[in-house]
C-alpha positions in Angstrom: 32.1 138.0 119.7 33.3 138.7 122.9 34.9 134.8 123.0 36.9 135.1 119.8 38.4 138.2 121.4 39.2 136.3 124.5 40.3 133.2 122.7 42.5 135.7 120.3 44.0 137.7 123.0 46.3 135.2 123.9 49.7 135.2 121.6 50.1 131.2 121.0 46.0 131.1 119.7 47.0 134.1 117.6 49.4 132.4 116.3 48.0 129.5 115.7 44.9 131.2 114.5 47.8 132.5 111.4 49.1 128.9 110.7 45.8 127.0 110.0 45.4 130.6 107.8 47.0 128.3 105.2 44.9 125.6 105.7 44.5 122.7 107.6 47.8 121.2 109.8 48.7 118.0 112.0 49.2 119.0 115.5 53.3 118.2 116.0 53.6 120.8 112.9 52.1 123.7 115.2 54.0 122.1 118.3 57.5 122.8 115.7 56.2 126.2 114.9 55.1 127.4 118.0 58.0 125.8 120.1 55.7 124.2 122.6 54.7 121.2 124.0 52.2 119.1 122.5 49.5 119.6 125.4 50.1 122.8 125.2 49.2 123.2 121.6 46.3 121.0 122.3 44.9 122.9 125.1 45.1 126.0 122.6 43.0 124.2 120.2 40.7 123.2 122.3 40.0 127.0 123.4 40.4 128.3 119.8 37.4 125.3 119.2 35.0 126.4 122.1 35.2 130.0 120.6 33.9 128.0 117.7 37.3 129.3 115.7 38.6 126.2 114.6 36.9 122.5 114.3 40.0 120.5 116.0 39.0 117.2 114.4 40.6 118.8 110.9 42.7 121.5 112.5 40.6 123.9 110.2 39.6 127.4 110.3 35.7 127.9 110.8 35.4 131.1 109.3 31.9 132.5 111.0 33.4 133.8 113.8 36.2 135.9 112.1 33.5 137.3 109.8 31.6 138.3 113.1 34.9 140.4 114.1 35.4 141.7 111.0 32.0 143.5 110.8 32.4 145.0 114.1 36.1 146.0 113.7 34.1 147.7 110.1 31.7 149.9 111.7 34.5 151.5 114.1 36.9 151.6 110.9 34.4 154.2 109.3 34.2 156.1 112.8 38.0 156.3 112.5 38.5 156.9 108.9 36.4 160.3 109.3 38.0 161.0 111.9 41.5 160.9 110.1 40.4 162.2 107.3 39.5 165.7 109.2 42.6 165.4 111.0 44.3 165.5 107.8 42.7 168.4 106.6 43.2 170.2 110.1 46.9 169.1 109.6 47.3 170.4 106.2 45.6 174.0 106.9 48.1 174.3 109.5 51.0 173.0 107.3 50.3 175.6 104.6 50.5 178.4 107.0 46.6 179.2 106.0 45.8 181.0 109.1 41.7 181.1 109.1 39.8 183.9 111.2 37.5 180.9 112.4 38.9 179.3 115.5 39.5 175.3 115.2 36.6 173.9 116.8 37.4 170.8 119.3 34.7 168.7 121.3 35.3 170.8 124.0 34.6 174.0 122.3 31.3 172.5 121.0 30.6 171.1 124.2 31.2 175.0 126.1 29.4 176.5 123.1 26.3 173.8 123.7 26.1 174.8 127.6 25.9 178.4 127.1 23.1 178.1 124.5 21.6 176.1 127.2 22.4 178.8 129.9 21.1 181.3 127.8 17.4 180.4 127.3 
């Protein structure tokens, strides 16, 4: 995983990754697109194939190793999305003026709560 997010860290194989998104395409097609030179373009391609993203003999997307990111980029979209969804409801207590005796507990109040139920025993 770690290859297809070197290989796609780089603009050009980005790019690239977006035009063959569409299907398979002839080499001096992505040379027009891109606005670079035909070794270049090649020398993309060739990274984009080691990362086993593309098979360069078709110019086509292999799809395995997008599925691989995908999965990953999953699990911490679920992390996030709770995390967002409390913020929301943080953000909209404080919006409606509701003013609740309980303080708002942060990870640092949990962590100083956690230490001195430590320091107490």
């Amino acid at each position: 995983m770690l290859q297809t997010f070197r290989a796609l860290a780089e603009p050009n194989r980005f790019h690239i990754v977006e035009l063959l998104l569409d299907g398979p395409r002839p080499v001096g097609d992505m040379v027009d697109r891109l606005g670079l030179r035909q070794p270049q373009v090649s020398k993309h391609l060739r990274v984009l194939s080691e990362a086993g993203l593309v098979d360069m003999r078709v110019d086509a997307l292999r799809p395995a190793p997008l599925k691989e990111l995908q999965e990953w980029v999953e699990r911490y979209r679920r992390i996030w999305e709770g995390n967002y969804q409390r913020l929301d409801a943080l953000l909209d207590r404080l919006k409606g003026g509701e003013q609740s005796s309980a303080p708002i507990e942060t990870a640092e109040s949990k962590a100083r709560q956690k230490k001195r139920i430590r320091t107490t025993r």
